[in-house]
C-alpha positions, 0 to 999 in steps of 0.5 A: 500500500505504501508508495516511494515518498515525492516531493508534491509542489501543491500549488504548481499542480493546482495551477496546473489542473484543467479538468474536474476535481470530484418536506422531510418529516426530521425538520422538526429535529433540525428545524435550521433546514425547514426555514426558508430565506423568509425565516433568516436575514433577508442578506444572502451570504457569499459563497467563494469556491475554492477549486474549479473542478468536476464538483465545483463546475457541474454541482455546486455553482449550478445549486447556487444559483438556485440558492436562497441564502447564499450565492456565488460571490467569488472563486479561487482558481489556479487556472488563468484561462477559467477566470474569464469564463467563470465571471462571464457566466456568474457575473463574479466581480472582477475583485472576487475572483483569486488566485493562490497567491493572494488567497489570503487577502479575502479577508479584506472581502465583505462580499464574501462570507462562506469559503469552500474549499473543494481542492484533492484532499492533501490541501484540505487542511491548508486552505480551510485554516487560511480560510478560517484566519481570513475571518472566514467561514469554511464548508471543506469537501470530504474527507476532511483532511489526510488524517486526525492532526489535520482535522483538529488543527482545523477545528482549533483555528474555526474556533480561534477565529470564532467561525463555523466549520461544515463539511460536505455531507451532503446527505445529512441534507437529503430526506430519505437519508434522514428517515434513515436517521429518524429511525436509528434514534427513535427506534420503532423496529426495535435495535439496531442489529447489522449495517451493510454500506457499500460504496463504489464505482469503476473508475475510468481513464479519464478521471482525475488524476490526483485521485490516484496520487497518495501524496494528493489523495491520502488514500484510494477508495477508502478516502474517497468513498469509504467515508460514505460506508463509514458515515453510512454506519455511524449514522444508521446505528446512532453510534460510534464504531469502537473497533474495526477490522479491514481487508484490502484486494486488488484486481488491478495492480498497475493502475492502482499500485499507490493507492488502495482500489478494494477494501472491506471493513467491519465495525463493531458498535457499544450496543453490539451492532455491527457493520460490514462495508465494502468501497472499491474504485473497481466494482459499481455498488451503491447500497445501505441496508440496516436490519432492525431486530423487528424490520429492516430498511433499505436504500439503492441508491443510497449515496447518488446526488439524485434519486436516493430511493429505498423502502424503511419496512413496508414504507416506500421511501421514493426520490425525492425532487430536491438538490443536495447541493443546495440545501446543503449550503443554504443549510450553512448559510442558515447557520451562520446567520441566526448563530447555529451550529451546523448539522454537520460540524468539523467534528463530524469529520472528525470522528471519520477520519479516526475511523479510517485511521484505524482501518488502514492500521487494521490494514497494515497489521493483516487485519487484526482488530484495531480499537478505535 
């Protein structure tokens, strides 16, 4: 799994980046996310993109624009060409569009409120703290960052400057995930006994490169996707997983040499709930299933920007015609402006990424029991 250490110029392969990078009846419980723009200040905040990737470029600047508490203030790119394009088709100003070299100076920005930070993963950590000391608020892409010192470092410097801190779980935002939720605390069906998360796609040639970069990446599927198992788990249980055991294949060696492709994984949880996972850049798997001790619900897809479908018992959990995206960031931007927390807090990520360090213990000692 280990690859010879290079020395990564981060800002050189930023600049050189020219393709992509990556109601609901719980309102009551978080009731931030049934508020419209009507029910917070009437001011929408300024959202500035970090990275103009595949994420940035086809999903979130298209849900800004149907934003109703924030919108696209700015953008930070490394990429000179992408400038005139994004201020044409947004109508950025000119003096909000940044490079990563005068990043800092929007701190001297009152256009811009919300920073987020959608950069491959080894840039997480820098980029929000820089953020957060420019007096901004921060949403950063998962996996939160390349390990637990980097997550709490970012934590730290939210709080020293007293800004909010989300990361970007979109489906804490999506209502058949949340009845997913509802009912791992309500408990309707009685405990909670087996998880099976799986969380997986083929990856082509023409994705990112920096996908399959340890140094850029920190991982391979497991911290692309395997955070959505992990979430998956933790949030279908209602707990924390205290111990873990994992299991790494390969069926493809030359393309994913540095990085892990197949990896599978199982939690165990205080209630003695257990979760059995598996995430892989070379199979296509998209599927939660919780077995209750009196029921069991499903969801496939459980992990898509759209058509998350599924069943809890005999109740048909059907798409639900809403964007992600958007409820996601204009959920933060409901947080900052009536001074609530988010739903999903850097804590949260946090707790993941404890999670995958563990895994890849587990991995490195043949996959021994590793306690979390």
């Amino acid at each position: 799994m280990n690859t010879a250490p290079r020395n990564v110029d981060r800002r050189s392969f930023v600049k050189g980046l020219s393709t992509g990078i990556a109601a609901f009846s719980a309102a009551s419980a978080f009731p931030s996310l049934a508020r419209g723009a009507s029910a917070s200040s009437p001011k929408k905040l300024g959202i500035a993109l970090v990275g103009l990737g595949n994420y940035s470029t086809k999903q979130l600047a298209p849900a800004l624009e149907e934003a109703t508490d924030c919108y696209l203030a700015g953008v930070v790119t490394g990429t000179k060409s992408k400038e005139a394009v994004w201020r044409e088709k947004y109508g950025i100003k000119r003096s909000n569009i940044y490079n990563y070299e005068n990043y800092d100076s929007i701190a001297s920005n009152p256009d811009i409120d919300i920073v987020y930070v959608v950069l491959p993963n080894s840039m997480h950590a820098e980029y929000s703290i820089r953020a957060a000391n420019a007096g901004k608020h921060v949403i950063c892409e998962k996996p939160m960052a390349m390990n637990v010192a980097e997550c709490e470092a970012m934590i730290a410097a939210c709080k020293k400057n007293n800004v909010q801190l989300s990361i970007g779980y979109r489906l804490h935002f999506d209502p058949n995930t949340r009845e997913i939720m509802k009912v791992a605390k309500e408990k309707p069906y009685g405990d909670i006994q087996y998880v099976q998360s799986e969380a997986s796609f083929i990856m082509g040639n023409n994705l990112d490169a920096w996908r399959l970069d340890r140094e850029l990446a920190g991982g391979g599927a497991v911290m692309d996707m395997g955070v959505y198992c992990i979430q998956a788990a933790r949030y279908a249980t209602g707990e924390e997983p205290i111990a873990i055991r994992s299991q790494e294949f390969k069926t493809d060696w030359n393309k994913f040499k540095n990085v892990d492709e197949t990896v599978t994984f199982q939690m165990e949880f205080p209630s003695g709930a257990y979760s059995n996972s598996t995430t892989s850049y070379n199979i296509r798997s998209n599927r939660l299933y919780v077995s209750y001790s009196k029921g069991l619900a499903q969801l496939e897809p459980a992990t898509k920007y759209g058509g998350i479908k599924g069943s809890i018992q005999d109740r048909i959990l059907d798409p639900q015609p809403i964007n992600q995206q958007r409820r996601q960031m204009d959920g933060f931007a409901r947080s900052v402006k009536t001074g609530t927390p988010s739903i999903v807090p850097g804590e949260e990520g946090l707790a993941d990424m404890k999670v995958i360090e563990a895994l890849y213990k587990s991995l490195q000692q043949g996959g021994k029991r590793v306690v979390i």
